[in-house]
N, CA, C and O atoms as a GROMACS GRO file, in nm:
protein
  580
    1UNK      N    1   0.081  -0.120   0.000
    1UNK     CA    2   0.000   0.000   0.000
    1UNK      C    3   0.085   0.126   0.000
    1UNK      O    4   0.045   0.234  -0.043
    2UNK      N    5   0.237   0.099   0.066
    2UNK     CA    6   0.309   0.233   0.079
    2UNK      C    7   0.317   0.287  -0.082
    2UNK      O    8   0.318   0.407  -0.106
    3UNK      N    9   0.322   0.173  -0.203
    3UNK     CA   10   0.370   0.265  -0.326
    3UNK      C   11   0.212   0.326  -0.380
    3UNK      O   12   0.212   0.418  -0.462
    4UNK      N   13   0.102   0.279  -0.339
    4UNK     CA   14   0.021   0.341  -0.398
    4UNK      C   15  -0.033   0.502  -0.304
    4UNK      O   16  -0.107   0.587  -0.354
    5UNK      N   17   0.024   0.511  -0.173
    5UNK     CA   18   0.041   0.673  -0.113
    5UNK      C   19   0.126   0.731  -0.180
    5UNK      O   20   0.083   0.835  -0.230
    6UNK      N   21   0.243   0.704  -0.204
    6UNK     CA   22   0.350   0.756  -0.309
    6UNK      C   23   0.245   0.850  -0.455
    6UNK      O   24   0.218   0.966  -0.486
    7UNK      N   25   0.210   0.673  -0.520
    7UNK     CA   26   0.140   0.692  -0.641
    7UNK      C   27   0.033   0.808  -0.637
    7UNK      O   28   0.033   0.893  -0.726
    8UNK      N   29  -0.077   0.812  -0.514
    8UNK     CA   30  -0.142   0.924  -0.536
    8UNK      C   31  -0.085   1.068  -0.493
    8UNK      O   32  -0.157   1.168  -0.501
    9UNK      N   33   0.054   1.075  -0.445
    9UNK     CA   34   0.098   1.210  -0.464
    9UNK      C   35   0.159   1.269  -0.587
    9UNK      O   36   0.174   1.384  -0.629
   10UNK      N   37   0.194   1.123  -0.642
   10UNK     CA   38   0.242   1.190  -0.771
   10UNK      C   39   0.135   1.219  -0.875
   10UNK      O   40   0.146   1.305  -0.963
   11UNK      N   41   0.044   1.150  -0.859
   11UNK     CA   42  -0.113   1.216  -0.934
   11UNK      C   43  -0.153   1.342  -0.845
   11UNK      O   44  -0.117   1.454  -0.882
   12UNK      N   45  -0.204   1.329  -0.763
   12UNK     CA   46  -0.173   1.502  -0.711
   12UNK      C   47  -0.080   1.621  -0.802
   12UNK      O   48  -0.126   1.718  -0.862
   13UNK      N   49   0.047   1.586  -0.793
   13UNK     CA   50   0.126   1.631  -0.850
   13UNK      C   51   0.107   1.695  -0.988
   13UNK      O   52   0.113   1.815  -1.016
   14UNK      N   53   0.077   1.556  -1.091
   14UNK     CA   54   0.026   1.537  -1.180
   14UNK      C   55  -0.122   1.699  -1.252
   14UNK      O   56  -0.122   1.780  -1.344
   15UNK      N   57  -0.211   1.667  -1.147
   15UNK     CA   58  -0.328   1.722  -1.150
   15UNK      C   59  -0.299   1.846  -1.124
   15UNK      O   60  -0.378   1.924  -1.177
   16UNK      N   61  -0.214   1.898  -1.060
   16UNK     CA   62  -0.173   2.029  -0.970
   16UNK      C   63  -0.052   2.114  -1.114
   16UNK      O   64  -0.005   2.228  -1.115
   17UNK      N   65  -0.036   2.013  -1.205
   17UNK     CA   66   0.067   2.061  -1.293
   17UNK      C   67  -0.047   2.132  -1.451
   17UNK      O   68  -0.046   2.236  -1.518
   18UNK      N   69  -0.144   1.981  -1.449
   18UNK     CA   70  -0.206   2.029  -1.530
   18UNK      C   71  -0.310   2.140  -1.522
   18UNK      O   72  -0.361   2.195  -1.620
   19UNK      N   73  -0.333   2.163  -1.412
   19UNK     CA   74  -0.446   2.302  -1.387
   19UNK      C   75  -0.361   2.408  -1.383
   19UNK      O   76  -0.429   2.511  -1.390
   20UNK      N   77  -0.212   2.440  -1.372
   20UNK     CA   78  -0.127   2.554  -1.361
   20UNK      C   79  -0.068   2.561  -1.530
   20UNK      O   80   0.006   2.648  -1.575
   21UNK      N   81  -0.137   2.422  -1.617
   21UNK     CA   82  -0.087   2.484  -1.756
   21UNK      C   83  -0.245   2.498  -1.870
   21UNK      O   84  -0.254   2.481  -1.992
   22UNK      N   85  -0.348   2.534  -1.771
   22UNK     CA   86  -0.460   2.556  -1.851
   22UNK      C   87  -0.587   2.426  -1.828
   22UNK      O   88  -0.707   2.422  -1.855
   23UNK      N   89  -0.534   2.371  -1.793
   23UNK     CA   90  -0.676   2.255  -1.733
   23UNK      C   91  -0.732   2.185  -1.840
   23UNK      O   92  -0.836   2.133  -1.800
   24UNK      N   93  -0.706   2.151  -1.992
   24UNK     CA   94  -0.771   2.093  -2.042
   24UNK      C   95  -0.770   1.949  -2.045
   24UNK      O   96  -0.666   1.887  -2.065
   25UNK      N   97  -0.901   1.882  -2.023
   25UNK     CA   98  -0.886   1.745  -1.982
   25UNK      C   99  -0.794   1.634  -2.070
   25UNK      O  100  -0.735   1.543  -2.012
   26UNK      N  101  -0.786   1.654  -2.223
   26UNK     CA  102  -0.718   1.608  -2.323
   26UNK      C  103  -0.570   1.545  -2.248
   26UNK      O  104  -0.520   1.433  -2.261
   27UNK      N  105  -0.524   1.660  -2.169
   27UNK     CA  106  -0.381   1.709  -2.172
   27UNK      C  107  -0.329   1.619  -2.032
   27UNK      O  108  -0.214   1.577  -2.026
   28UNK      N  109  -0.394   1.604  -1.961
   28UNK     CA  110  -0.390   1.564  -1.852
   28UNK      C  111  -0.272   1.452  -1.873
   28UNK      O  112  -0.162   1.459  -1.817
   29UNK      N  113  -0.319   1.336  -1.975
   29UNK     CA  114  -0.173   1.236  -1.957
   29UNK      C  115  -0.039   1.280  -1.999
   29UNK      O  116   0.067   1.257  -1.942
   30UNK      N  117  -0.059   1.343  -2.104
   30UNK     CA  118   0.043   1.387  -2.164
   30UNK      C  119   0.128   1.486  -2.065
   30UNK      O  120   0.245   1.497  -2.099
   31UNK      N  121   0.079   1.582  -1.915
   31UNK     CA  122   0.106   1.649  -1.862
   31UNK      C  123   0.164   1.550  -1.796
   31UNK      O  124   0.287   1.553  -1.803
   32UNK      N  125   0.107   1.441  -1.719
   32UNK     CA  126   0.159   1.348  -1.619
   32UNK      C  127   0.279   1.262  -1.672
   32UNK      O  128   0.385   1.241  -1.613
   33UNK      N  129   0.252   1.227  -1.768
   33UNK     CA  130   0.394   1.160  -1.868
   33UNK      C  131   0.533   1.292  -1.856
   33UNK      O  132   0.643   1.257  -1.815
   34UNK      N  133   0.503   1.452  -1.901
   34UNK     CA  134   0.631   1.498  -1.903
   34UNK      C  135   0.693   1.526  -1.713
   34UNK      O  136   0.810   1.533  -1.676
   35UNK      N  137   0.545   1.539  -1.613
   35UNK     CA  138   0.624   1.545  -1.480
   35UNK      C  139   0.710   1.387  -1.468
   35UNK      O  140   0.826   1.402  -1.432
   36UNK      N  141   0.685   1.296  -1.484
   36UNK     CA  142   0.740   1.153  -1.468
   36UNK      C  143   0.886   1.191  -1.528
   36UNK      O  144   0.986   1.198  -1.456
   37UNK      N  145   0.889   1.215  -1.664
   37UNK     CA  146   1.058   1.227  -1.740
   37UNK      C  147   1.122   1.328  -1.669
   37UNK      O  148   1.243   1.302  -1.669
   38UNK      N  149   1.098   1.434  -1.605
   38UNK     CA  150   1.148   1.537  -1.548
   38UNK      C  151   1.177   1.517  -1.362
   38UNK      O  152   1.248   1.574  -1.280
   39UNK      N  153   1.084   1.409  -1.359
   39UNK     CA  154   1.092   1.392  -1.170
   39UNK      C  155   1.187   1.279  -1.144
   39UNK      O  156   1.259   1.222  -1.227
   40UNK      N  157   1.177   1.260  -1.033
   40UNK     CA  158   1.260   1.061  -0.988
   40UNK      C  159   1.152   1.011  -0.931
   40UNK      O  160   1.132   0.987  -0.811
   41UNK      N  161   1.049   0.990  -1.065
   41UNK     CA  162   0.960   0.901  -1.003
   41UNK      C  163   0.940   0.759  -1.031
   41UNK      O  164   0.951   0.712  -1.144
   42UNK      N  165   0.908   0.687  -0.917
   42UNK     CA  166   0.990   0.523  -0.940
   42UNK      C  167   0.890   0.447  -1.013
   42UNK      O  168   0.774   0.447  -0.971
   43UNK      N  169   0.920   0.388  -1.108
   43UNK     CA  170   0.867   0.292  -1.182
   43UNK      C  171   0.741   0.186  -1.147
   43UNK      O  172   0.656   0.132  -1.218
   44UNK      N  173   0.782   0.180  -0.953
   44UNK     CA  174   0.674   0.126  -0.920
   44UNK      C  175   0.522   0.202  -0.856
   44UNK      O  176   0.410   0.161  -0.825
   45UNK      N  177   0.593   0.339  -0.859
   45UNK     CA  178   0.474   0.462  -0.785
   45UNK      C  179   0.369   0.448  -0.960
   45UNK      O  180   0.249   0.420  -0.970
   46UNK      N  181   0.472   0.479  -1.077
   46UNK     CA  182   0.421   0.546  -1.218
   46UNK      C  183   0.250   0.476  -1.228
   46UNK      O  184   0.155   0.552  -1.245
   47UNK      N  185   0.232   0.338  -1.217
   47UNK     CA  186   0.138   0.280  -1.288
   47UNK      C  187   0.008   0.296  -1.215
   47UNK      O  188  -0.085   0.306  -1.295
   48UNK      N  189  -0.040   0.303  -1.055
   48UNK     CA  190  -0.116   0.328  -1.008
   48UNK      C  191  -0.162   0.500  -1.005
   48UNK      O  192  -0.275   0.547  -1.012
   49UNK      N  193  -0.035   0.570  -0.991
   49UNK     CA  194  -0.057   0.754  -1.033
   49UNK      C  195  -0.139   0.761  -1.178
   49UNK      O  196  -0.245   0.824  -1.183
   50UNK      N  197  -0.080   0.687  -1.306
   50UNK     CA  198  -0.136   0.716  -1.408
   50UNK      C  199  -0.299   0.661  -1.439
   50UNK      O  200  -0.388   0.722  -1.498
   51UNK      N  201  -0.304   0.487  -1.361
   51UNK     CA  202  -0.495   0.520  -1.312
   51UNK      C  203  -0.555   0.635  -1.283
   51UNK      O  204  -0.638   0.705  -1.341
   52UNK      N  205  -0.478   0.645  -1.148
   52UNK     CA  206  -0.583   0.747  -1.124
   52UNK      C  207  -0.596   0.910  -1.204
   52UNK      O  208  -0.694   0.984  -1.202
   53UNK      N  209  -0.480   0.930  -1.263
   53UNK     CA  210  -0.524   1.078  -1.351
   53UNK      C  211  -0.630   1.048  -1.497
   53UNK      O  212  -0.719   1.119  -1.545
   54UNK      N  213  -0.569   0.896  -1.544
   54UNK     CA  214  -0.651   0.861  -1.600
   54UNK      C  215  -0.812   0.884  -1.574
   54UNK      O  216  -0.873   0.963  -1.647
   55UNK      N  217  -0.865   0.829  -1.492
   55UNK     CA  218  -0.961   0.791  -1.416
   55UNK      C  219  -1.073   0.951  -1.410
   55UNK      O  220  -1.195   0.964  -1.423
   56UNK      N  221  -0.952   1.058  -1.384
   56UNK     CA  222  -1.019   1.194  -1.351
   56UNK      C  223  -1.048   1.261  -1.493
   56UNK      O  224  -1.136   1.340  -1.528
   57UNK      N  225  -0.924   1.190  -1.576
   57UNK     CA  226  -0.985   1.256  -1.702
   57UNK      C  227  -1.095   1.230  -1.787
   57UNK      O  228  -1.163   1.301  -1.861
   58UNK      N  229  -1.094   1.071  -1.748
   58UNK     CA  230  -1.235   1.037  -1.843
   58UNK      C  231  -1.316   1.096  -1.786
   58UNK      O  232  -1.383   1.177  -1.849
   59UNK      N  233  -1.345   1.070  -1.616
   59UNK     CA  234  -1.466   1.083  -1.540
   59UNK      C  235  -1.501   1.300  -1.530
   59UNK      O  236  -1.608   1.343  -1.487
   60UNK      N  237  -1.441   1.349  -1.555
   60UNK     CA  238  -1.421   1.479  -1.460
   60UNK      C  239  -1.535   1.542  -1.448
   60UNK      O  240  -1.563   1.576  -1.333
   61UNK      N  241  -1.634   1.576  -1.557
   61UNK     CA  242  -1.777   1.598  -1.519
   61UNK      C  243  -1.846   1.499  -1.376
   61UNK      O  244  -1.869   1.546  -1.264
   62UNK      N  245  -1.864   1.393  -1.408
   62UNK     CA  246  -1.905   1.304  -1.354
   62UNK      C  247  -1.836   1.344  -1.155
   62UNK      O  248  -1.909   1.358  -1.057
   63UNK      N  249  -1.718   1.350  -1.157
   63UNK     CA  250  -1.639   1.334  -1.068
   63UNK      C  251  -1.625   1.495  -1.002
   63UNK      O  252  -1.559   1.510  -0.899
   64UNK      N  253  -1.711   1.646  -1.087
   64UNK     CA  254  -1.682   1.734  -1.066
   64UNK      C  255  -1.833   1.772  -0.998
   64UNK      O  256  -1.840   1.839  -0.896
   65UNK      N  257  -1.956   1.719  -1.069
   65UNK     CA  258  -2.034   1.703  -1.014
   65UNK      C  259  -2.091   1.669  -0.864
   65UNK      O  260  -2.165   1.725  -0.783
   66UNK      N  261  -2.011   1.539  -0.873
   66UNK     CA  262  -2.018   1.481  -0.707
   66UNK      C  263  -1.999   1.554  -0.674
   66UNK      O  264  -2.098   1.617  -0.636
   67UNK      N  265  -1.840   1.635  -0.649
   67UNK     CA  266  -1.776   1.709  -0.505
   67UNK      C  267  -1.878   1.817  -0.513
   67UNK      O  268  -1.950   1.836  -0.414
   68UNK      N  269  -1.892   1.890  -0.619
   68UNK     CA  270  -2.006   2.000  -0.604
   68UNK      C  271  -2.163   1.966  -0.532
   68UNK      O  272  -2.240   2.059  -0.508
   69UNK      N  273  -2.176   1.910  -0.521
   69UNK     CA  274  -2.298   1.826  -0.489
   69UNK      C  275  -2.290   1.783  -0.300
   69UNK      O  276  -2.368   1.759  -0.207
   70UNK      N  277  -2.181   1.791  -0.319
   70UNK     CA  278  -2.096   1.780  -0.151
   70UNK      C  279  -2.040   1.900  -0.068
   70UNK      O  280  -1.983   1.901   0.042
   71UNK      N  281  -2.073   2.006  -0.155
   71UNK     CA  282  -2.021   2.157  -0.080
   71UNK      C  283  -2.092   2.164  -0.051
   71UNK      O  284  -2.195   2.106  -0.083
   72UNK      N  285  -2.065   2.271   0.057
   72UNK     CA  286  -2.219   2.336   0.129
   72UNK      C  287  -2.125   2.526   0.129
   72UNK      O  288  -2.022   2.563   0.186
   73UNK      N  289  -2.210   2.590   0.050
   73UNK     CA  290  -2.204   2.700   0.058
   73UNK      C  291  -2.021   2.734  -0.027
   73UNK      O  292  -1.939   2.802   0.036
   74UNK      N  293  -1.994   2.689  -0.134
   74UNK     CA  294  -1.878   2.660  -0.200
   74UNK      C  295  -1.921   2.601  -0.339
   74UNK      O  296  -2.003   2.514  -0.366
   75UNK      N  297  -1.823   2.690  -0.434
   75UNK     CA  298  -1.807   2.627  -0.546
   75UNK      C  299  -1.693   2.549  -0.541
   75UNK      O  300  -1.613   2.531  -0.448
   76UNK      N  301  -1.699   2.485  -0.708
   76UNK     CA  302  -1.533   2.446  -0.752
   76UNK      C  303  -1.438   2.546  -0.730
   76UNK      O  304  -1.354   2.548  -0.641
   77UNK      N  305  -1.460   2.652  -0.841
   77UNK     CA  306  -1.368   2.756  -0.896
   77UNK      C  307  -1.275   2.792  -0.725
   77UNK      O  308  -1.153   2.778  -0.713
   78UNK      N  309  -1.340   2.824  -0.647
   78UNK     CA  310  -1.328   2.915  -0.488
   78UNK      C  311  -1.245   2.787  -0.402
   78UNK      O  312  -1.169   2.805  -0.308
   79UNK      N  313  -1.283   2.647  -0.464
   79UNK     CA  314  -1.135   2.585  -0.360
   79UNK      C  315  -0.976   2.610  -0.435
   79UNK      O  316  -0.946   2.659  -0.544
   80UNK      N  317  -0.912   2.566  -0.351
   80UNK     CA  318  -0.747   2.584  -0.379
   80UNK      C  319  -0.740   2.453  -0.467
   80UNK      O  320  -0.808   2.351  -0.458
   81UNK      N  321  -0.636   2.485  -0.556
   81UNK     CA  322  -0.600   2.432  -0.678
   81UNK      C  323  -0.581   2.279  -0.580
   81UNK      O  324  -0.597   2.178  -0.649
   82UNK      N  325  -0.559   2.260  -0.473
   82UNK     CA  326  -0.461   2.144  -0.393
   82UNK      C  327  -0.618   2.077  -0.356
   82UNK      O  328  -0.643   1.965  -0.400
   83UNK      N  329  -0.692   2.129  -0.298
   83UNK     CA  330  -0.778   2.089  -0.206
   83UNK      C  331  -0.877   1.998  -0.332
   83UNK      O  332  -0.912   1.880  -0.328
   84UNK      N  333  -0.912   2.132  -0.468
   84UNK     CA  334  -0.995   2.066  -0.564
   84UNK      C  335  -0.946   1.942  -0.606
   84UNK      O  336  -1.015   1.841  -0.602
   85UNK      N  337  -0.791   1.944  -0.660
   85UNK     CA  338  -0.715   1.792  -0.700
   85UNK      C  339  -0.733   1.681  -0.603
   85UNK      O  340  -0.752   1.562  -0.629
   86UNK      N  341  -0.722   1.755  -0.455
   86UNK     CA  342  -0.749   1.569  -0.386
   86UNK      C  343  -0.852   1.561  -0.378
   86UNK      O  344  -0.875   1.441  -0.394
   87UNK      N  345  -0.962   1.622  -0.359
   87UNK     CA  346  -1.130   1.583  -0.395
   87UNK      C  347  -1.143   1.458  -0.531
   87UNK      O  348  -1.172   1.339  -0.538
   88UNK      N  349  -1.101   1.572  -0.632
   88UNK     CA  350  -1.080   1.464  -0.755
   88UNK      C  351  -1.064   1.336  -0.774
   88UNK      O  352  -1.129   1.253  -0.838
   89UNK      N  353  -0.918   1.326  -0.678
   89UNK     CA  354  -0.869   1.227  -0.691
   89UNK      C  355  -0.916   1.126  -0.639
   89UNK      O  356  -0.922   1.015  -0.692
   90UNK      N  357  -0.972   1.171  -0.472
   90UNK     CA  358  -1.062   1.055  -0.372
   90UNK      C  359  -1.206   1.034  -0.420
   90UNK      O  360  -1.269   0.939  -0.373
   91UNK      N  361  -1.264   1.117  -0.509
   91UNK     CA  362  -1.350   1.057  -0.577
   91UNK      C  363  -1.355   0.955  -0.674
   91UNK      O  364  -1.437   0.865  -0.694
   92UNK      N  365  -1.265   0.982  -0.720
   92UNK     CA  366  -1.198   0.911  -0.854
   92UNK      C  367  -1.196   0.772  -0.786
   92UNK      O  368  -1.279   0.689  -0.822
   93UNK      N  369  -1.111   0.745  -0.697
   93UNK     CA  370  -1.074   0.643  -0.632
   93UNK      C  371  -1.204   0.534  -0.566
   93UNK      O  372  -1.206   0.411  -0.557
   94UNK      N  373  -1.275   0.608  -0.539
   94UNK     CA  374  -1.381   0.589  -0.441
   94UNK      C  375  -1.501   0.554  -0.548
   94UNK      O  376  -1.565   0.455  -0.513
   95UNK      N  377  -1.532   0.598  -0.635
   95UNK     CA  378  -1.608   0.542  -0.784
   95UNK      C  379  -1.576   0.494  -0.843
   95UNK      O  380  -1.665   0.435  -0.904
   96UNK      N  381  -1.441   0.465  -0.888
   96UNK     CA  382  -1.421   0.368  -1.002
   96UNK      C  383  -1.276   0.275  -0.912
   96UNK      O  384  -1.210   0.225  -1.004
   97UNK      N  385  -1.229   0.249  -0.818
   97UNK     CA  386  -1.143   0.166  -0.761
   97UNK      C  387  -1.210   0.066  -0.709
   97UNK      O  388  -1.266   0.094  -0.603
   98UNK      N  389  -1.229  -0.083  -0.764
   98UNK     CA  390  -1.283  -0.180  -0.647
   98UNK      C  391  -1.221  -0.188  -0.533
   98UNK      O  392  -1.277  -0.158  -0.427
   99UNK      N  393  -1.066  -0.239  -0.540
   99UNK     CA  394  -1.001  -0.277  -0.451
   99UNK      C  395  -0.936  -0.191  -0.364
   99UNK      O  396  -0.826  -0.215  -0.313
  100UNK      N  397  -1.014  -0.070  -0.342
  100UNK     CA  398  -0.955   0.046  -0.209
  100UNK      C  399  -1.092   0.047  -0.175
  100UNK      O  400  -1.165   0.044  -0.274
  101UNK      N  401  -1.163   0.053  -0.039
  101UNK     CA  402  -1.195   0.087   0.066
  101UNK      C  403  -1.252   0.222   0.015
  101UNK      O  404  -1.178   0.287  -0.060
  102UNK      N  405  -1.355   0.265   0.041
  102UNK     CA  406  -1.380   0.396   0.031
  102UNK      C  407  -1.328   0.497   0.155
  102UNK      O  408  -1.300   0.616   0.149
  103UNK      N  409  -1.324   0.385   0.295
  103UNK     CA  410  -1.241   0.453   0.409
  103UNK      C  411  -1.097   0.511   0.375
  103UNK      O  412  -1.052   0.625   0.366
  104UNK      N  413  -1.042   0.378   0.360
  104UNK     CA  414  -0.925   0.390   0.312
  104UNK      C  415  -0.894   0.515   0.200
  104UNK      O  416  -0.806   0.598   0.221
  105UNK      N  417  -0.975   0.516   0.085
  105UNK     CA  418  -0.971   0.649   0.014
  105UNK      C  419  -0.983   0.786   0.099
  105UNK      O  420  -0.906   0.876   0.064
  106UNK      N  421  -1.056   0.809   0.188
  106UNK     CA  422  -1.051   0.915   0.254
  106UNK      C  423  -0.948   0.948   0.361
  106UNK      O  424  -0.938   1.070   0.376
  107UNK      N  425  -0.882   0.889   0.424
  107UNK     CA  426  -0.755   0.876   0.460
  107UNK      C  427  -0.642   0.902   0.414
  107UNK      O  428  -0.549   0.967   0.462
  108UNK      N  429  -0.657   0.835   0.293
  108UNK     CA  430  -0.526   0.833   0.213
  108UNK      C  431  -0.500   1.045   0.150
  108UNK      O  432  -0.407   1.124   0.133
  109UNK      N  433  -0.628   1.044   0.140
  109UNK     CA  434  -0.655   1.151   0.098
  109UNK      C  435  -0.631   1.295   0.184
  109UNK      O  436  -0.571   1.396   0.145
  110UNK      N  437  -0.677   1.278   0.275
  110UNK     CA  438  -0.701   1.324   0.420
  110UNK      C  439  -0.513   1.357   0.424
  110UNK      O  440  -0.467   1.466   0.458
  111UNK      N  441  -0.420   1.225   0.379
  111UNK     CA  442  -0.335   1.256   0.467
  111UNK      C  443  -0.238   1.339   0.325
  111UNK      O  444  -0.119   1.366   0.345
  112UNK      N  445  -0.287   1.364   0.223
  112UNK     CA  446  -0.278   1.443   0.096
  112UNK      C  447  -0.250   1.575   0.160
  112UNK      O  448  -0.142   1.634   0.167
  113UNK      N  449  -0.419   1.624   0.226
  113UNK     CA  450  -0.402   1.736   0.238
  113UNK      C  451  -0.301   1.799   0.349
  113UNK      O  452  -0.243   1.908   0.341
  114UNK      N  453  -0.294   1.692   0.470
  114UNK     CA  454  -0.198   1.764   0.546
  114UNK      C  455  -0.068   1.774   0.502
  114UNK      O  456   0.006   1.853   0.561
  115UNK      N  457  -0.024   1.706   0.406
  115UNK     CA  458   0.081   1.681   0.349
  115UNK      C  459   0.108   1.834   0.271
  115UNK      O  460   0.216   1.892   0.280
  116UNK      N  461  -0.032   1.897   0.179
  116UNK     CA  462   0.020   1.996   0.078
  116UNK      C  463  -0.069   2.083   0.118
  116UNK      O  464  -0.034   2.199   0.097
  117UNK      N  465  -0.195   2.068   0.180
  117UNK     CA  466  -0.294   2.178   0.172
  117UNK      C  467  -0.225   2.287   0.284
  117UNK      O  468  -0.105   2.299   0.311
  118UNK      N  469  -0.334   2.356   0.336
  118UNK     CA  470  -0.368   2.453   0.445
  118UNK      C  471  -0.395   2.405   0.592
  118UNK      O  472  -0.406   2.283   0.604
  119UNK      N  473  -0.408   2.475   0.698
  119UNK     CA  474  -0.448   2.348   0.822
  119UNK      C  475  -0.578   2.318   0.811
  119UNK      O  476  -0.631   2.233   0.882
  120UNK      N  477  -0.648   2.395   0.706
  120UNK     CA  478  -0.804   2.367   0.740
  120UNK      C  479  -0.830   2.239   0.646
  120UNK      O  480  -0.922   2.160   0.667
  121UNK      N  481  -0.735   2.227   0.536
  121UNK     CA  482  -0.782   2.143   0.430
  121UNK      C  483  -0.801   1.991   0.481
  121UNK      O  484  -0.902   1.940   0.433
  122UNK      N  485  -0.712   1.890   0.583
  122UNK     CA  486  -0.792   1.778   0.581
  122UNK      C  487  -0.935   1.755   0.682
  122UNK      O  488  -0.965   1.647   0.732
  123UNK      N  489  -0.984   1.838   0.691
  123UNK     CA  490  -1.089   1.825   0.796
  123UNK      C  491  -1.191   1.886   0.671
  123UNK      O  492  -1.291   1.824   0.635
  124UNK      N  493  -1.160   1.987   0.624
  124UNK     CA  494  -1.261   1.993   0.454
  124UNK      C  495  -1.248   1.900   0.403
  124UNK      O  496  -1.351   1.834   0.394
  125UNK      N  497  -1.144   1.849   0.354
  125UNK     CA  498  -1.156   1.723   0.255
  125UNK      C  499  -1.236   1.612   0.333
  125UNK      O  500  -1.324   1.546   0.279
  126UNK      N  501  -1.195   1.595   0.474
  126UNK     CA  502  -1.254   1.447   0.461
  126UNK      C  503  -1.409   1.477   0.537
  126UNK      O  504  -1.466   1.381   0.588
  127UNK      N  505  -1.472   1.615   0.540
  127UNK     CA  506  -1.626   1.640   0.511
  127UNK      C  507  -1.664   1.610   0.382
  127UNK      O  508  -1.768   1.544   0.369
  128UNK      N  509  -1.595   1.649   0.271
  128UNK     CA  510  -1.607   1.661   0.115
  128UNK      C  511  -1.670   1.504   0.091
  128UNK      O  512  -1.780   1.450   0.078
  129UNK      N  513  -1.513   1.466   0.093
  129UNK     CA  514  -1.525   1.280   0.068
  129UNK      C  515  -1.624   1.231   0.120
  129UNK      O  516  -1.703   1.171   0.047
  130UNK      N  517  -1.659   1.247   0.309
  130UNK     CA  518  -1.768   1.155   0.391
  130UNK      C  519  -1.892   1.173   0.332
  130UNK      O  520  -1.981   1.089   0.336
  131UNK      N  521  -1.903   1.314   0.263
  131UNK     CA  522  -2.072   1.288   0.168
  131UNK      C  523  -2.023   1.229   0.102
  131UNK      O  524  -2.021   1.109   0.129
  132UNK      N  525  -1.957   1.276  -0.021
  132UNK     CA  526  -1.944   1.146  -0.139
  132UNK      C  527  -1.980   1.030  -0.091
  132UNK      O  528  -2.070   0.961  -0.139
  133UNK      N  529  -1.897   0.994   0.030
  133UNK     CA  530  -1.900   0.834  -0.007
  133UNK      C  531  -2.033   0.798   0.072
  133UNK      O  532  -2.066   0.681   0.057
  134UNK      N  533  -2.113   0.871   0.150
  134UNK     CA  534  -2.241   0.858   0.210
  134UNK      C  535  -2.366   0.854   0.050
  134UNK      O  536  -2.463   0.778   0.042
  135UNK      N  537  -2.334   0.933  -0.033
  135UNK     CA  538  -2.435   0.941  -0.100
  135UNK      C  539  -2.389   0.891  -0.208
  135UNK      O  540  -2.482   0.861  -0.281
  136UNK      N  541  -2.268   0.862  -0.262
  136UNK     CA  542  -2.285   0.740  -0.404
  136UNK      C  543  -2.225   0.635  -0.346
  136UNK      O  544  -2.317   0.565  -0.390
  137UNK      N  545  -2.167   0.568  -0.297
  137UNK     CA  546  -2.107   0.418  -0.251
  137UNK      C  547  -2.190   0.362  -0.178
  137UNK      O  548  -2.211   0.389  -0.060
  138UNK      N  549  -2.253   0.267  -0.252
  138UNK     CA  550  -2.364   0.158  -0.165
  138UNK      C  551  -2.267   0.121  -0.047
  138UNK      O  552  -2.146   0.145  -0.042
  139UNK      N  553  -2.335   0.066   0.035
  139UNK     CA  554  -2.287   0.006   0.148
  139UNK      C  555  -2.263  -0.155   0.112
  139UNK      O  556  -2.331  -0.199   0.019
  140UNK      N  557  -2.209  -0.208   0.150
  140UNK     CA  558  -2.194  -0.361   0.148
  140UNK      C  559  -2.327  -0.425   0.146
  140UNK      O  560  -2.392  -0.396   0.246
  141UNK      N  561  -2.381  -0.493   0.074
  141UNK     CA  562  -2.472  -0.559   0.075
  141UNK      C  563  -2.614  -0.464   0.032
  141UNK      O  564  -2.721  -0.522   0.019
  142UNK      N  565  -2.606  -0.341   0.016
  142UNK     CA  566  -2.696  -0.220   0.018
  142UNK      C  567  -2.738  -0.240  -0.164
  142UNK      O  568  -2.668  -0.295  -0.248
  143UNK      N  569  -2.847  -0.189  -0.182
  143UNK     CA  570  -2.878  -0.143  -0.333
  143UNK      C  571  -2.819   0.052  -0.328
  143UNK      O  572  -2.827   0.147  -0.250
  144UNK      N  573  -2.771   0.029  -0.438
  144UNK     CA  574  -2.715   0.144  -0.484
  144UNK      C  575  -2.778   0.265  -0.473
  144UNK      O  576  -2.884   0.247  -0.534
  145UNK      N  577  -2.778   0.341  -0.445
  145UNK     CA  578  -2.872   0.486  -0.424
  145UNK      C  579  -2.898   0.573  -0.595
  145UNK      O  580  -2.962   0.677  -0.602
   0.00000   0.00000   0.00000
């Protein structure tokens, strides 16, 4: 599990590069491919980081929706470039990852923001995420909402 915390900082990374060169979703791999040639990022972090940017680019409506849908009194545009990317990303994770935990996604995430955000950001994020994952992730055994 340690290379896939790795992996989602370097998608962080990733996401945080492509919104500082214009945000278009197209661009997104091609952005994450030139931070990889330019960073020391290890071969075993690369393949789980590039899911998940993957993941945000197909999904990003879909995935931009949710978190919006999960603010209370907040747009997109008005969070920090850091805070919007790990939303992204723990959504991302949390909708289309079988094999992570939706807990586990918020954690992992959670520990994103203390890592890059603000002091307020993991206690926002993991309000953000706990709707998400309250209102689209069935519960075990649950019919889907």
């Amino acid at each position: 599990m340690r290379n896939r915390s790795r992996a989602r900082g370097w998608a962080l990374q990733g996401l945080y590069a492509w919104e500082a060169r214009g945000a278009i979703p197209e661009e997104m791999m091609r952005i994450l491919v030139e931070l990889f040639s330019t960073l020391n990022v290890s071969a075993q972090n690369r393949p789980y980081a590039e899911v998940l940017v993957r993941l945000v680019s197909a999904n990003l409506r879909r995935i931009d929706r949710s978190v919006e849908e999960s603010l209370t009194n907040w747009r997109m545009s008005r969070l920090s470039v850091i805070d919007r990317n790990i939303l992204r990303l723990g959504v991302a994770e949390m909708l289309f990852v079988d094999d992570v935990a939706p807990r586990i996604t918020i954690r992992e995430m959670v520990m994103l923001a203390e890592k890059y955000g603000t002091h307020e950001s993991p206690r926002f994020v993991n309000g953000v995420l706990d709707a998400v994952m309250r209102r689209e992730v069935p519960e075990e055994g649950s019919a889907p909402r």
